[in-house]
N, C-alpha and C positions, 0 to 999 in steps of 0.2 A: 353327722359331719365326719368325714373320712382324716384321717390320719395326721396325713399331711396338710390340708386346712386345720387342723388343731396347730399343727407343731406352725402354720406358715402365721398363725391367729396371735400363737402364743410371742412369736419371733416380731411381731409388729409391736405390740406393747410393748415388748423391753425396749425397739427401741426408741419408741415416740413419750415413752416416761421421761420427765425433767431430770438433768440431769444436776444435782448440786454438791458445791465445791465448798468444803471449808476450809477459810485459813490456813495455815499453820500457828500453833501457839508461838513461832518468832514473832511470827505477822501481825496475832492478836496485842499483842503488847505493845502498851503504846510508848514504851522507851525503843523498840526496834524497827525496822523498816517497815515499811505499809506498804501495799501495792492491790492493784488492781486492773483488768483489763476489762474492757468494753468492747464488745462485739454488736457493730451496729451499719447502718447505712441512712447515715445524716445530709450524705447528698442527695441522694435517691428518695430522701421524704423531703427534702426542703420544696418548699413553695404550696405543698400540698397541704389541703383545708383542713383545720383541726379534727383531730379524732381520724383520720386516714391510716388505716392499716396496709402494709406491704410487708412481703416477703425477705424477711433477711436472714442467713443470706439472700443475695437475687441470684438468679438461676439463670447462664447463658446456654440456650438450647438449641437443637435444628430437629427437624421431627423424622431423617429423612438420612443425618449425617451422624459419624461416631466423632465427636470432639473428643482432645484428649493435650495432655504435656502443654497447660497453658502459659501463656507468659501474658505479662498484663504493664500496659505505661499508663500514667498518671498526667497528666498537663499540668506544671505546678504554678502554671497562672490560673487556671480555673478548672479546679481535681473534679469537677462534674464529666470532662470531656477525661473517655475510657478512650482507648484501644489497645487489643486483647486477639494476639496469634494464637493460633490454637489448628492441630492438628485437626480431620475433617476427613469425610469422603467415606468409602468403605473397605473392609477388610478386604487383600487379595484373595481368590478363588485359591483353594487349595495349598492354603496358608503361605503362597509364594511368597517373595520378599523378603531381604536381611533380617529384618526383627517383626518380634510380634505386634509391633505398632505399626509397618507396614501399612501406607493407607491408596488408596486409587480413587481412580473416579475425579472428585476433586478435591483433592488432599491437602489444602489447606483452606484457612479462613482469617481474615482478621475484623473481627468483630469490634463495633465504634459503637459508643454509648453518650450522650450528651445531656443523659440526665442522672448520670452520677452510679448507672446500672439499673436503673427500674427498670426501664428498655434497650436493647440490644439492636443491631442490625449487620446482619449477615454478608460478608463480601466475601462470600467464597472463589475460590478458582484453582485452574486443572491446573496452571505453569504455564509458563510462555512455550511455545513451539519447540524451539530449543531445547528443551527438557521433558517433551512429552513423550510419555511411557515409562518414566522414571516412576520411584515409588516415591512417596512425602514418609520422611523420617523424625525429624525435630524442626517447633520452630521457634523463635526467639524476636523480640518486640521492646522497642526501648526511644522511649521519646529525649529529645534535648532542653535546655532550656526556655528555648524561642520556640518551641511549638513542632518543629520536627519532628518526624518518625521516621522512623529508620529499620524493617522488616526482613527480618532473616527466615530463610527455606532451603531444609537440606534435603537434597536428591541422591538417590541411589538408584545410578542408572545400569543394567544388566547387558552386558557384552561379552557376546561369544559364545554367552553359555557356560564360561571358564570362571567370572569376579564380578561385583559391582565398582563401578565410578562415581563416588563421590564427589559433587559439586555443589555448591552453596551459592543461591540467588540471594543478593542484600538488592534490597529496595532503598530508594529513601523518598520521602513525601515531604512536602513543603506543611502539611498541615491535613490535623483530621477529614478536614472537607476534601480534601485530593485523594484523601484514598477513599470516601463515600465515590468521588466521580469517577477514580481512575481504574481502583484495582477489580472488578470485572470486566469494565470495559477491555484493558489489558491484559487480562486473563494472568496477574502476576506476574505481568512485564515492566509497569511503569520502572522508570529509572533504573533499571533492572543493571547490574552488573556481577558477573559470574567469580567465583574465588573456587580452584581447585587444590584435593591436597597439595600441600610442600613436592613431598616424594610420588614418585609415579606408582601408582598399584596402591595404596593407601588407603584408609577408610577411614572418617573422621563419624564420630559420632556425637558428639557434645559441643556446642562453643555456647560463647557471652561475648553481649555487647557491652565496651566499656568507653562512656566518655569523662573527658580530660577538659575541666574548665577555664584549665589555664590558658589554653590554646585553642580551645575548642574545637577539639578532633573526634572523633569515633575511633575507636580500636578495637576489631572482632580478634577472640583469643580463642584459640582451637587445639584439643589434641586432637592427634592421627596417630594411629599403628599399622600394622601389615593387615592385611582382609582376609579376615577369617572367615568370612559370611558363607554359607551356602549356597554354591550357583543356582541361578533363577533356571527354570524349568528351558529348551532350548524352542519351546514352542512361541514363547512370546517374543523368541529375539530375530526370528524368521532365520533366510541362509545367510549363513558364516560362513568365511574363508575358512581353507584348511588348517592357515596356519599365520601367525599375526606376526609380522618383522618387529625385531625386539627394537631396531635403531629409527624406530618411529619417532618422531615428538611425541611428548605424552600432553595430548589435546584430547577430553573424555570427548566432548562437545564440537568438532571440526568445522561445524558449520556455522559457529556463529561465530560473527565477525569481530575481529584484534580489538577492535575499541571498544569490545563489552567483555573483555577482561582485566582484570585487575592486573597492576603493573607489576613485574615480577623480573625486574633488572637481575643478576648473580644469584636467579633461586635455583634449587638444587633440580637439576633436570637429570641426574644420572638414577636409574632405578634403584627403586626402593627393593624392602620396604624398612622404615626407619618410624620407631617409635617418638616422636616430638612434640611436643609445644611450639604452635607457632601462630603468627600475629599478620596481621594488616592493619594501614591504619586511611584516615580518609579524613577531609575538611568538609565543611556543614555543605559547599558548594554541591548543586543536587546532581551536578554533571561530573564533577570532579573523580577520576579514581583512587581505588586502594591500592596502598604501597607493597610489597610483601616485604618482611623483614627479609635479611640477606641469613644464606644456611649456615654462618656460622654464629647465628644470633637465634638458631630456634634451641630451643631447652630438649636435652634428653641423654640417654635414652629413659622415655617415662612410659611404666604401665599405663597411668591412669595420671587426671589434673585436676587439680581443686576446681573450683569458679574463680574467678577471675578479679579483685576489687578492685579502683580506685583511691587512693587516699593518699593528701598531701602532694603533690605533683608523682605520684609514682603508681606504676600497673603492679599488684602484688597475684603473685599465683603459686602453688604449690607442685609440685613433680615429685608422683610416687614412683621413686628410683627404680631403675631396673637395669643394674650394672651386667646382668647376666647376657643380654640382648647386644652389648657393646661397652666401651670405657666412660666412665661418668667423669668427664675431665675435670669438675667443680671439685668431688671430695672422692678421692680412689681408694678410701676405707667404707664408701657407703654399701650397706645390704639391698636386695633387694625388698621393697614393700616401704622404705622410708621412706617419709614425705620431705623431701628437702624444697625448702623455700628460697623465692626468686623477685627480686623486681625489678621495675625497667619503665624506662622516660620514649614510647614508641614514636613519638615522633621526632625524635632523633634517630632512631634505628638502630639504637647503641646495643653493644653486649649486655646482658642483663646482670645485674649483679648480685650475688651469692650473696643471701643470711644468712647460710646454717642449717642444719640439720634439723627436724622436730624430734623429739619421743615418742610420736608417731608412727610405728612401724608396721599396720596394716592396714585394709579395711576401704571405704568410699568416703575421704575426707572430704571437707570443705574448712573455707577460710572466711574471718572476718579481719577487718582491719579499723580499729579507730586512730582519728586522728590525733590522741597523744602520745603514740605509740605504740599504743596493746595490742595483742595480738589473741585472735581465739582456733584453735584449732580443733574442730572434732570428729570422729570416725565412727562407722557403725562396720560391724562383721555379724557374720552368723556358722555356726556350728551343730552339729546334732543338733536340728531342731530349738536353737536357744541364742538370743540375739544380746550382744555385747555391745554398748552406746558408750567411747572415751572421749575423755574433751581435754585440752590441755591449755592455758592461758598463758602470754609471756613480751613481754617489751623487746621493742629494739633499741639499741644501744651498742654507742661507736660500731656500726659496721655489721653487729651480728643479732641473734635472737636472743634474749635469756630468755629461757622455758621455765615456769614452773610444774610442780607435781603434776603428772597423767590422773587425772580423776575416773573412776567407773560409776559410769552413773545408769548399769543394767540394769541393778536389780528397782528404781525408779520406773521403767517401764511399765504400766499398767498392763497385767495380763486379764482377759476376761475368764477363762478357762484354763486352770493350773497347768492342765495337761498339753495343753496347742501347742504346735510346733513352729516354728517360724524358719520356712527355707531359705529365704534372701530378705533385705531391707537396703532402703537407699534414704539418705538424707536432700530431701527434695529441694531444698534449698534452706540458706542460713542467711541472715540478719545479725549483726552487731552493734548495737543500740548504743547511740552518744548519747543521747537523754541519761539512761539508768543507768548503762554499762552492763545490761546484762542483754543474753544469747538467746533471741529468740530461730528456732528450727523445725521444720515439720520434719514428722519422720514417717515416710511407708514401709510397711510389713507385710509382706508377701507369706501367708498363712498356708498350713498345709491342711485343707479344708475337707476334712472324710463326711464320710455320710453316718457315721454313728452318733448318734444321739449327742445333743452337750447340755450340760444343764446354765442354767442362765441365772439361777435364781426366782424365775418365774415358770419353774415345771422344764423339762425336756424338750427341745426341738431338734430337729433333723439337722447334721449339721452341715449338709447341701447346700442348706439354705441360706449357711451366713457367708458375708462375702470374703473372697480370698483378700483382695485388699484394704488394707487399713492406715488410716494418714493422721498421724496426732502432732498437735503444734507444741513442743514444750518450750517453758521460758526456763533460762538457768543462769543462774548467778555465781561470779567464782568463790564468792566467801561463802554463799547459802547453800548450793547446790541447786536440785529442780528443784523449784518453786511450786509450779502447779503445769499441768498436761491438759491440754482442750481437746475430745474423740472427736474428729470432725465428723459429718453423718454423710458416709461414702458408701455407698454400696447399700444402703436403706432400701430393699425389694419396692416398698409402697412409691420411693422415688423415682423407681424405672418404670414410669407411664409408657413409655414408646414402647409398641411391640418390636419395632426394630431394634432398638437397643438392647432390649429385653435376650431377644434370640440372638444375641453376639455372643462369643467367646469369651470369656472373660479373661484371657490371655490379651486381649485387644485393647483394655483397660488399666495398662500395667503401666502408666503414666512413667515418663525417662524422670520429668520435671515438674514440681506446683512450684507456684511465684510467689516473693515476698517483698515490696517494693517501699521503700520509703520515699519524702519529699519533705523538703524544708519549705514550710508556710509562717511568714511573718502574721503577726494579730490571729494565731489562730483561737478561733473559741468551738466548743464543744457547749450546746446552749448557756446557762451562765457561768461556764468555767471557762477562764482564760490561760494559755497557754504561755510559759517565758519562750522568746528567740532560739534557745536552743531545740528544743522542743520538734520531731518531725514526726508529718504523720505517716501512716505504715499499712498496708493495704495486702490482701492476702486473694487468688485466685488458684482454686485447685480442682484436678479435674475428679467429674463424682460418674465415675460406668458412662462416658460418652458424655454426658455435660457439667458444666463449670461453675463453681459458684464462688462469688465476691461479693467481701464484705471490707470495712472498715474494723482497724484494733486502736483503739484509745487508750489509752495510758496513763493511767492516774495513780503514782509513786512518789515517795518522797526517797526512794532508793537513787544513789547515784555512784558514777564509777570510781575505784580507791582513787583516795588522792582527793576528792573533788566533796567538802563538806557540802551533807545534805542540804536542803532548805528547811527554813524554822518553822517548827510545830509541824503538827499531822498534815496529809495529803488533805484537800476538800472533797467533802462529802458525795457519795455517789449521785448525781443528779437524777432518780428516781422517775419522776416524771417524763422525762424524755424517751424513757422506754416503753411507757402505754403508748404512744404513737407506735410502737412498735414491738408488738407481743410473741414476734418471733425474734426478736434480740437477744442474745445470750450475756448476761451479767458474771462473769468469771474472773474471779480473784485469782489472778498469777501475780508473776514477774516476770521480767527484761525480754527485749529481745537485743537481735544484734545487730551488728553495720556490715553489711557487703557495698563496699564504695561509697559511703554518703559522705558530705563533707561537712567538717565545723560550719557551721555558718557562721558562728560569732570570728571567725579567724579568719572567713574571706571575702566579708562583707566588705571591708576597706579595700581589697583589690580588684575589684572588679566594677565596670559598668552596672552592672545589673547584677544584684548580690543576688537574685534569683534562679543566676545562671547557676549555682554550689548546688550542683545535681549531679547523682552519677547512681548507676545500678550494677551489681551483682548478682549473680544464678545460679 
């Protein structure tokens, strides 16, 4: 047996060995907090014959496409019914295109599941006419109360040969079944309306969908900065003019027609480029358009933006300052790399109004917001080779933030190999949990993967072999710290069945986004444990080298947020049997996760028609 089958033999056992989690001795004592999470998929085995085995996680695949940067909605009348945006198609020729996610062919998909994930169905498509030739960059998925979906697609379309143009196709669907009938039919047209950057020349790379129960609006929240991208090769864009009038209107798109853009009364049409945060907002009606907020209501000048949350009637989002680029007219003592925090009532269109500053002064933040106040703030950077994870927690009050202490919670990182280096990480997304009050967040590490030997533990392997990226879920709590860290199994060689997948770049697999979504379900039970009204459950989709996997996280803690006395005596016992139905279930003792937009239910059950409608998501 040659070499490399030794080392690819030896790399397969480490990683298909169990992996098990002890407590901590807080944990063990039973004067202190208990917790535990459950890694399962209770909808995707319900109705099936006793003693029935499935795959958990379940695994969304195409045998054919590279899926990637998933986002995932919930139906929180009946969490059986998935749908799940997800990047698609294949790498451009000659690694054309702004980033290396870059996808053609037919770059996106949204994938609909009606039995809870055991099975998937594929609704791929190229883009409407309108957009064809463009490349598929990010895309984003988020259901409403009543059943709605609502499906984001960003384009970066190559012109001239000089920039791309940035455009975002939002969908919206009356219901899972209409995007089963509609979105091939339409080829990623149904209800389709267009949203281009703010500034002309602009390149947006990230948004979130947020809705507002009060009113029941949608509000997509985007940064944009200037376009930095690399021009697309001038072969695909055919002949260009010599020379392009600068006192154009800036329409990426000319062809399609005034009523499939979004309204955009006083928005800024003088060239850019302007570093911003900015907003659209829209009613459930499937015809209806989006508003654009007006240019003196978008936030900036910002490098970078948190996600986006939800909570208590207000849009909360973060802007890592960048006074350098222009005057930050909120705080004209801000540095640049501070994340100053913001929020705003969008469908009023109001100026947004200033919290404050964080102690957060570098890095890829993100934000939680619960709804008694708290606030969680965390950031990941990296340095020679060595990745630094901060979190900061902190209330509002009258008007601004109180922060407390910046925690480092680095050296918490699991490394497999003392020596490995880490050149980037991104915090894939974050949750702020009203059940426990503690932070749950996945985090990707981008590895600098040589071919020297690494030892594992179980003898030397090639280290070719292991994959550059790696995505771990931690929970963290602000009096306890990390809790416990779940390795999700990304990049597992025996996992990439597809030789297509297989023979892709691993540059192609460098996920923008995985998804962490909660939902408030009244009477929920987990077989014979029953859950209180606060209680929501919490659902995880993350991409593994071109396919996706989801599951279910159950939470079984008697941890809860300061301020809020625990419940009497221990947690109930792990329900044991319920996971031989399912012998790929992972039983792991953590803590918390977090809230991106969820809402108390117990505080807006009394306002609303349908206290079901207390839905809202974060990315």
């Amino acid at each position: 047996m040659s070499l490399r089958v030794l080392a690819a033999t030896a790399l397969i056992a480490a990683f298909l060995a169990p992996t098990f989690l002890d407590a901590p001795a807080a944990a063990q004592d039973p004067g202190a907090f208990q917790y535990r999470l459950i890694i399962d998929c209770p909808e995707a085995r319900a109705g099936l014959p006793a003693g029935t085995t499935i795959q958990c996680p379940t695994r969304a695949t195409d045998a054919l496409d590279m899926m990637g940067s998933p986002s995932v909605a919930v139906d929180i009348r009946n969490p059986k019914l998935l749908v799940m945006a997800s990047l698609h198609g294949q790498d451009p020729p000659n690694n054309e295109g702004p980033s290396e996610r870059s996808r053609t062919g037919l770059p996106y998909t949204t994938f609909t599941s009606v039995d809870g994930g055991r099975t998937w169905r594929d609704n791929f498509f190229p883009g409407p006419a309108d957009v064809r030739g463009s490349y598929g960059e990010h895309p984003q998925i988020v259901t409403d109360p009543y059943g709605h979906v609502y499906v984001g697609s960003l384009w970066a379309r190559p012109i001239y040969g000089t920039e791309y143009q940035y455009v975002l196709s939002a969908q919206k669907f009356e219901s899972l079944d209409r995007v089963n009938n509609n979105q091939i039919r339409s080829q990623g047209g149904y209800n389709v309306q267009y949203l281009d950057t703010f500034y002309r020349g602009n390149m947006m790379t990230q948004y979130w969908y947020v809705f507002d129960p009060r009113v029941d609006n949608m509000t997509i929240v985007w940064h944009e900065q200037p376009n930095t991208a690399t021009p697309a090769p001038r072969a695909l864009l055919g002949a260009a003019p010599a020379a392009v009038p600068d006192d154009l209107p800036f329409r990426p798109l000319p062809e399609v027609p005034h009523e499939m853009w979004a309204e955009r009364p006083n928005a800024g049409q003088a060239p850019g480029p302007h570093s911003v945060i900015a907003f659209a907002w829209t009613n459930m009606t499937m015809k209806s358009s989006y508003h654009y907020a007006i240019e003196n209501n978008t936030i900036g000048p910002c490098s970078a933006a948190t996600n986006s949350i939800w909570s208590e009637g207000y849009i909360y989002v973060g802007c890592v300052a960048a006074p350098s680029l222009g005057p930050f007219r909120w705080n004209n003592n801000t540095k640049d790399g501070t994340v100053e925090i913001f929020r705003f009532q969008s469908e009023k269109g109001e100026r947004p109004e200033y919290l404050g500053a964080s102690p957060i002064t570098s890095g890829k933040p993100k934000l939680g917001v619960r709804s008694d106040g708290r606030l969680a703030l965390f950031s990941v950077t990296t340095d020679t080779g060595k990745l630094f994870l901060q979190g900061v927690f902190g209330e509002y009050k009258e008007g601004r933030i109180q922060w407390d202490e910046v925690h480092d919670y680095s050296s918490k990182v699991p490394r497999i190999n003392p020596v490995e280096k880490v050149t980037d990480a991104n915090i894939q997304d974050m949750e702020y949990r009203e059940y426990s009050g503690a932070v749950h967040l996945i985090l990707k590490e981008v590895l600098d993967v040589a071919p020297a030997p690494v030892d594992l533990g179980v003898g030397k392997v090639a280290g070719a072999l292991l994959p550059k990226y790696r995505k771990t879920l931690f929970a963290i709590d602000e009096r306890h710290g990390v809790i416990f860290n779940y390795k999700f199994d990304v990049g597992r060689i025996t996992n990439r069945t597809d030789p297509q997948l297989l023979a892709r770049a691993e540059e192609n697999y460098n996920d923008l986004s995985d998804d962490l979504v909660q939902i408030p379900q009244i009477n929920f039970q987990y077989n014979d444990l029953k859950f209180d009204e606060l209680y929501h459950r919490e659902f995880f989709a993350v991409g593994d080298y071109g396919i996706v996997i989801f599951a279910e996280i159950i939470e079984l803690t008697n941890l809860r947020p300061p301020g809020v006395a625990p419940p009497p005596g221990p947690p109930p016992p792990v329900p044991a049997p319920a996971l031989a139905a399912s012998p790929t279930a992972v039983l792991i003792p953590l803590a918390g996760t977090s809230f991106a937009g969820l809402l108390a239910f117990a505080l807006l059950a009394n306002r609303r028609k349908n206290p079901l409608a207390a839905f809202s998501k974060g990315e």
